[in-house]
Every structure is written in C-alpha cells, then in structure tokens.
C-alpha atoms as an extended CHARMM CRD file, in Angstrom:
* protein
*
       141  EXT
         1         1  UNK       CA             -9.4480000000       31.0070000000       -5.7930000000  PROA      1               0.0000000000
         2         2  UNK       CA             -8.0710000000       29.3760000000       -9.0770000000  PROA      2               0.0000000000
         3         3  UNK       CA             -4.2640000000       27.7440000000       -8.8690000000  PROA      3               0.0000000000
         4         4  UNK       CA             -2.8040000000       25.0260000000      -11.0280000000  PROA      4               0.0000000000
         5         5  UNK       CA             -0.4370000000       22.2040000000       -9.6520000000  PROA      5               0.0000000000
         6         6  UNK       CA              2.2550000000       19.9470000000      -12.2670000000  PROA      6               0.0000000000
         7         7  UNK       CA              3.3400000000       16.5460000000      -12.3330000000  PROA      7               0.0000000000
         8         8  UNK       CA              5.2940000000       14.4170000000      -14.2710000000  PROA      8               0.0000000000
         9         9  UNK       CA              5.7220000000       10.6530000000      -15.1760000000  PROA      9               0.0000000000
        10        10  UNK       CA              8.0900000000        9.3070000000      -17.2730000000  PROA      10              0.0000000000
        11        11  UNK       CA              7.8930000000        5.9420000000      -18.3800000000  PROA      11              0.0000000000
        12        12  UNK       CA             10.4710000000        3.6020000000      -20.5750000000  PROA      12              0.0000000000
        13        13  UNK       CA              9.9260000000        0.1700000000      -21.9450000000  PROA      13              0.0000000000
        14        14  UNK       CA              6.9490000000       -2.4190000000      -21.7470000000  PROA      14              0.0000000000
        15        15  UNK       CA              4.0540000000       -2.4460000000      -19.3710000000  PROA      15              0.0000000000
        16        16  UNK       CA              5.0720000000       -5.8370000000      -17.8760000000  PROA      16              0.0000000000
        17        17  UNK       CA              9.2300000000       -4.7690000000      -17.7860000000  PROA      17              0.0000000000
        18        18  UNK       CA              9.7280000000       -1.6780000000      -18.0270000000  PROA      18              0.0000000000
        19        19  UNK       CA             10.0160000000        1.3300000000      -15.6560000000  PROA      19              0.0000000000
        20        20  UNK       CA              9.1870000000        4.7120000000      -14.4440000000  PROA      20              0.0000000000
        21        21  UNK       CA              9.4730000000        7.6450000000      -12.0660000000  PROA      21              0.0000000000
        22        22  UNK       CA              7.0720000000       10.3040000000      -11.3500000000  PROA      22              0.0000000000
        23        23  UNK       CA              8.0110000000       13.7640000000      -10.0580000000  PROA      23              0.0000000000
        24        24  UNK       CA              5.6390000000       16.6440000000       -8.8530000000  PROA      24              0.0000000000
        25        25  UNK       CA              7.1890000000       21.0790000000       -9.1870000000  PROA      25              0.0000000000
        26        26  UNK       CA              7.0760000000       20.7740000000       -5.1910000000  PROA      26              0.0000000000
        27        27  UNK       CA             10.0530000000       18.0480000000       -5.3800000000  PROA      27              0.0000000000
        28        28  UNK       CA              8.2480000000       15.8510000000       -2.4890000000  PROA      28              0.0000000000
        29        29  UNK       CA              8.3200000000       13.0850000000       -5.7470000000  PROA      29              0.0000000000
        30        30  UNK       CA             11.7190000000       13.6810000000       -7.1110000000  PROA      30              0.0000000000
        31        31  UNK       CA             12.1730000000       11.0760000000       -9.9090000000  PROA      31              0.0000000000
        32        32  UNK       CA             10.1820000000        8.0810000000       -7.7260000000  PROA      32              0.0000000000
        33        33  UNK       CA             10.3310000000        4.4590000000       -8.6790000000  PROA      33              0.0000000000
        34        34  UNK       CA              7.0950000000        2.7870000000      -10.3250000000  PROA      34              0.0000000000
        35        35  UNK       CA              6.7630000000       -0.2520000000      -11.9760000000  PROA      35              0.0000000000
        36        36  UNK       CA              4.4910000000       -2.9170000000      -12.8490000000  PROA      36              0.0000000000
        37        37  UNK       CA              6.1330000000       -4.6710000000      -10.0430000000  PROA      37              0.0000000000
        38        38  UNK       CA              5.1090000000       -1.2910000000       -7.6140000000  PROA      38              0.0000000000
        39        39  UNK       CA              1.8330000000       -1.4920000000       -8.8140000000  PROA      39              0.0000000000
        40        40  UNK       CA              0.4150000000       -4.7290000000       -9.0040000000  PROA      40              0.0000000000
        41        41  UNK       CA              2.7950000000       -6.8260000000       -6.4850000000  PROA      41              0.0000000000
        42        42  UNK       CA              4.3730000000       -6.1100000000       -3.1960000000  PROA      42              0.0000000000
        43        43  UNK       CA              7.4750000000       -5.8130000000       -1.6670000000  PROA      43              0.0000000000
        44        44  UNK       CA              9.5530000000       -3.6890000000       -4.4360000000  PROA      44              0.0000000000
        45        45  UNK       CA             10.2750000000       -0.0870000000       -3.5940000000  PROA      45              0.0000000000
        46        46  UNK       CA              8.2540000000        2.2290000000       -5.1500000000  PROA      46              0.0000000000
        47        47  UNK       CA              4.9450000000        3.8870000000       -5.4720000000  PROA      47              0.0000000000
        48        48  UNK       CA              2.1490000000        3.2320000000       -8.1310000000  PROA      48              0.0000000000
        49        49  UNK       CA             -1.2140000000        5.0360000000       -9.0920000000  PROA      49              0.0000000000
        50        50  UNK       CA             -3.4560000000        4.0280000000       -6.3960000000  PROA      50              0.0000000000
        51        51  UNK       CA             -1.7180000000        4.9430000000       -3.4170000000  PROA      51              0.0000000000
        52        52  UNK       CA             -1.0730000000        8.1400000000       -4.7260000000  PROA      52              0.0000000000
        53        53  UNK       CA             -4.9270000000        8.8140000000       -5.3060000000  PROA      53              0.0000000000
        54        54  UNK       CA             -5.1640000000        7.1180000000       -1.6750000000  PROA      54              0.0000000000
        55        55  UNK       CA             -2.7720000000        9.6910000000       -0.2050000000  PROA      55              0.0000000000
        56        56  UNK       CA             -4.4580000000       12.6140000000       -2.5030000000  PROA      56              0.0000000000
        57        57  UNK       CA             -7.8180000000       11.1970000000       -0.9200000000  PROA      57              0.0000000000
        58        58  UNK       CA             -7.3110000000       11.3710000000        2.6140000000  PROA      58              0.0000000000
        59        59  UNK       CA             -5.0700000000       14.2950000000        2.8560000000  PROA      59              0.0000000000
        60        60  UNK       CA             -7.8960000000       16.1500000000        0.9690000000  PROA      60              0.0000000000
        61        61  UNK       CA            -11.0680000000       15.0350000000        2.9990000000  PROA      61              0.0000000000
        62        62  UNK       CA             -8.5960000000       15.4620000000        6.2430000000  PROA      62              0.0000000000
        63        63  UNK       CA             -8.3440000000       19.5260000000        5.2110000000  PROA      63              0.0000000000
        64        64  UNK       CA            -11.7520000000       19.4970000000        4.0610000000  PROA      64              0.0000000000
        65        65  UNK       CA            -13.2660000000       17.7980000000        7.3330000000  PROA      65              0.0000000000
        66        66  UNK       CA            -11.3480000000       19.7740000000        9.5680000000  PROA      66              0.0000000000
        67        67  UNK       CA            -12.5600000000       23.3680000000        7.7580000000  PROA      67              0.0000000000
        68        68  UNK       CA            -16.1830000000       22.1170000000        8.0950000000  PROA      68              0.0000000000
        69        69  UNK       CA            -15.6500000000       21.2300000000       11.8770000000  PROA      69              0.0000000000
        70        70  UNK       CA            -14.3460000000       24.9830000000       12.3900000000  PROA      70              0.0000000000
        71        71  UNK       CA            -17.0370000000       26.7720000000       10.2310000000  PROA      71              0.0000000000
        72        72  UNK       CA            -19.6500000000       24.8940000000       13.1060000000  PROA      72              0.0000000000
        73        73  UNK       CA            -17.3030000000       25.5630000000       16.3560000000  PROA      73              0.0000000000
        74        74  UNK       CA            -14.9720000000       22.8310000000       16.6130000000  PROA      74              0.0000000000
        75        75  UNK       CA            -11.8770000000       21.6660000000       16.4300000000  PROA      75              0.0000000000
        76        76  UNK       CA            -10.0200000000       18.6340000000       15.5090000000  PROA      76              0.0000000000
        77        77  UNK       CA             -7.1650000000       17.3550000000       17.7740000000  PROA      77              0.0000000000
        78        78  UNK       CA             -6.3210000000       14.8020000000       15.5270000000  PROA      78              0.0000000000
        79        79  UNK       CA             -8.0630000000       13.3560000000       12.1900000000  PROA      79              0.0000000000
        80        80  UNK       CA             -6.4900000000       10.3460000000       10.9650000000  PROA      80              0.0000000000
        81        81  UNK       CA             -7.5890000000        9.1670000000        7.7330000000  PROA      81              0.0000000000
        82        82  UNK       CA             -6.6860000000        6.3000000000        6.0290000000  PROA      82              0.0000000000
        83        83  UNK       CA             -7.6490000000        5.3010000000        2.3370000000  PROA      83              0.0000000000
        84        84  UNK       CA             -8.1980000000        1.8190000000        0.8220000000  PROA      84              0.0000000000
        85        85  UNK       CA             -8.3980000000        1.8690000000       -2.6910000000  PROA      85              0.0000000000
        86        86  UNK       CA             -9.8700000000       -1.1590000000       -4.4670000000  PROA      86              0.0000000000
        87        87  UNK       CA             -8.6380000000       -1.6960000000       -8.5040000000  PROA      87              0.0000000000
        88        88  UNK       CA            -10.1460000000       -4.5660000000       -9.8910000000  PROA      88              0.0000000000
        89        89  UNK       CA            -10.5450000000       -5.8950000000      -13.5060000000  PROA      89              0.0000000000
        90        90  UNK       CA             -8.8460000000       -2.6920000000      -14.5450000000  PROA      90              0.0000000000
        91        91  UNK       CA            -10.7510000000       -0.2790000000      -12.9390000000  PROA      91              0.0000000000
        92        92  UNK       CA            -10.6980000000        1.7380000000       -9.4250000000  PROA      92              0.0000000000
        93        93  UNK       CA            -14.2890000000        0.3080000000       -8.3200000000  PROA      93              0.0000000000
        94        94  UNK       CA            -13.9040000000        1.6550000000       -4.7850000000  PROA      94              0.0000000000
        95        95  UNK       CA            -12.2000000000        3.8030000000       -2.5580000000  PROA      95              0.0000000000
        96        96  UNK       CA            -12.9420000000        3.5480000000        1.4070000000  PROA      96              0.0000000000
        97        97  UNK       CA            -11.9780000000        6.3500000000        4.1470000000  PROA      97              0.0000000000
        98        98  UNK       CA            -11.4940000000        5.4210000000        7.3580000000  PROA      98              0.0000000000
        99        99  UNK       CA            -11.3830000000        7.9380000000        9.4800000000  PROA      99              0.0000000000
       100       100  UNK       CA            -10.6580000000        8.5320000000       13.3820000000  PROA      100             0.0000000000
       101       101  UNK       CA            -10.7850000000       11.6440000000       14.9980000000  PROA      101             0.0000000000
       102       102  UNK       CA            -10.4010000000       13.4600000000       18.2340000000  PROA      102             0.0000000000
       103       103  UNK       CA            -12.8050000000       16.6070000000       18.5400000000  PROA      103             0.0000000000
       104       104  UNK       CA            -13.1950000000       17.7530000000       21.9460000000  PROA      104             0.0000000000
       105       105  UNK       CA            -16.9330000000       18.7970000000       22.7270000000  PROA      105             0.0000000000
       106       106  UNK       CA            -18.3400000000       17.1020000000       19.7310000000  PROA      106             0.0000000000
       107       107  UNK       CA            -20.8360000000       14.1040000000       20.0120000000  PROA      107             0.0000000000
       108       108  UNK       CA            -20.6000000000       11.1170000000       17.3690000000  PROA      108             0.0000000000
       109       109  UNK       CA            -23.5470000000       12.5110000000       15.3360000000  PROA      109             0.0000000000
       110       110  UNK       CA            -22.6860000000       15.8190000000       14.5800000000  PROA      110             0.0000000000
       111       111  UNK       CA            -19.2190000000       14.1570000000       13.8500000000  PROA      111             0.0000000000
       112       112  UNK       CA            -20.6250000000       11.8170000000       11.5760000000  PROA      112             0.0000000000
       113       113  UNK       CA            -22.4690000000       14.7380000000        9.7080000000  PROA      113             0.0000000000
       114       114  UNK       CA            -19.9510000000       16.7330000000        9.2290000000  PROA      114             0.0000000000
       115       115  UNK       CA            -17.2920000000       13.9260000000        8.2230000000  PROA      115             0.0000000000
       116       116  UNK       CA            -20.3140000000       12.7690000000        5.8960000000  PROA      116             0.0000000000
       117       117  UNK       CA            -20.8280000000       16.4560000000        4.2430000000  PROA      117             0.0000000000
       118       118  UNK       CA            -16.6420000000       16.8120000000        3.9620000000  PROA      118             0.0000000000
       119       119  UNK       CA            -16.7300000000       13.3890000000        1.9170000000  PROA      119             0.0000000000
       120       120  UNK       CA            -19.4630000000       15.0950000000       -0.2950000000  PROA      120             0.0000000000
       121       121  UNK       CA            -17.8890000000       18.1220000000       -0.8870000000  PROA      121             0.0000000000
       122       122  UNK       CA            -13.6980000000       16.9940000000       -0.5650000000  PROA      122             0.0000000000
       123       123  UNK       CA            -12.6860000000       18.0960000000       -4.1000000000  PROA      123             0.0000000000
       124       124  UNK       CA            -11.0670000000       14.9220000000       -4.7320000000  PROA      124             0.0000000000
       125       125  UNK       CA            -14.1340000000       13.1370000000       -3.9460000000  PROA      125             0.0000000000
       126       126  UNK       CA            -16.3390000000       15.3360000000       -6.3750000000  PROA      126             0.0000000000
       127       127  UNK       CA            -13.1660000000       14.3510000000       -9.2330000000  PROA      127             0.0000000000
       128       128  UNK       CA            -13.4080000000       11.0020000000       -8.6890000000  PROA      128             0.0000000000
       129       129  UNK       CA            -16.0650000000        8.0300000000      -10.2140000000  PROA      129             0.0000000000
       130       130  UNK       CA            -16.1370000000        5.4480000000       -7.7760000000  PROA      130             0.0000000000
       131       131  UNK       CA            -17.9030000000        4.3360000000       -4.7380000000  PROA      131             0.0000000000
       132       132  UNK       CA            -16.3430000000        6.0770000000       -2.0780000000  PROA      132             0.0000000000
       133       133  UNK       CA            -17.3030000000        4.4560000000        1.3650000000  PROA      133             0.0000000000
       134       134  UNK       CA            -16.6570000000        6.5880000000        4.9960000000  PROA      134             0.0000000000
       135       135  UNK       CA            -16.1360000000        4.7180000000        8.2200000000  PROA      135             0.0000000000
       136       136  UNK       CA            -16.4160000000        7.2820000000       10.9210000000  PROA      136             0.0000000000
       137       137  UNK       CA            -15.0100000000        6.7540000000       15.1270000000  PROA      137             0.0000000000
       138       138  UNK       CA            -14.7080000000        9.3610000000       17.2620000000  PROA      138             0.0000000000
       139       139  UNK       CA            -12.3940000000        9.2050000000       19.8770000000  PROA      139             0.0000000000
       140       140  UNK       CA            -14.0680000000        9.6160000000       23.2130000000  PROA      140             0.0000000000
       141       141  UNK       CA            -12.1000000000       10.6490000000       26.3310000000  PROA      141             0.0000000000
C-alpha cells in the first residue's frame, strides 16, 4: 500500500516575534496558531512541533499496537497512549510512550511483548532518531 499525505506551514516574521499557522488537506489543522511563544512557553493558544510529533506518535503506535494484538487473538478495549517529548539544546533527544491498556484475556507479558514489538515496528517510530522509551500497564479487572 503506497499513499501520500500534505501539510502546510506558513510562517511570517522573526523566529523570536513572528508567527505562523499550519494546515493539513484533511482540514483537522485549518490555519492553526504557532509561535515561538506556542513552542517554547506556555499558556498562549496554539500548537508547536513537538506536540504534533507527540500526537503523530501515539496515535500511530495506538493503531499499530492494537493490529498486533488482533493478528495474536486479542483485543484492545481501550489503549491510551500518551507521548512526552523531550527537546533540549535544540534537538528532540527523547520521546516516551506511556501506555495503558485494557485487553481482556491477555496477561502483562504477552502485553508487554506485543506493545514492545508495535514500538519497534510503529512507522513513526522507525522515522524518527531519538530514544524512544515505552512504559507499559495493563489494566487488570
């Protein structure tokens, strides 16, 4: 299977003061606020870089984890993955997933496998050059 997604980012003005807004063909980013201000403080409205390769991140290893759990006979109730992404000295130097899932019938090694093999393979993961830590729980019932 071979498909191609667009973007777009538009920026005016300085790094420090100026502005920008990124849009994707889908329209879920129509024209969306990023600054330096988005980016490296907090509190403006607005998205930046690294939560967009966070969100990217888990929504991709999410998918990915959940096809590997069906392919061995299980599945997910809920996967909930959250992605810290670390930029320091100008650099991404680490992303961590930290995921929590709900698989009925599954026992916290063969979940831990599996979640370990979808980091591996997660297209997103294989793209990026960075440490990329997994913290695995299972919910138990």
């Amino acid at each position: 299977m071979k498909f191609t997604r667009k973007a777009n980012a538009v920026w005016e003005g300085s790094g420090k003061t100026g502005q920008g807004n990124l849009s994707t063909a889908s329209k879920v980013l129509d024209k969306t606020a990023y600054s330096f201000h988005t980016r490296f403080e907090d509190g403006e409205k607005g998205t930046n870089p690294e939560e967009l390769i966070g969100a990217a991140h888990a929504g991709c290893f999410a998918m990915q984890l959940s096809f590997l759990l069906n392919e061995s006979n299980f599945t997910a109730t809920t996967l909930d993955v959250d992605a810290t992404v670390t930029f320091e000295d100008g650099a991404i130097t680490k992303i961590t997933l930290d995921l929590e899932g709900d698989v009925p019938e599954i026992d916290a090694e063969k979940f831990q496998e599996i979640a370990q093999k979808a980091k591996e393979v997660c297209p997103v993961s294989k793209l990026l050059n960075t440490e990329i830590e997994l913290k695995v729980t299972l919910k138990t019932a």
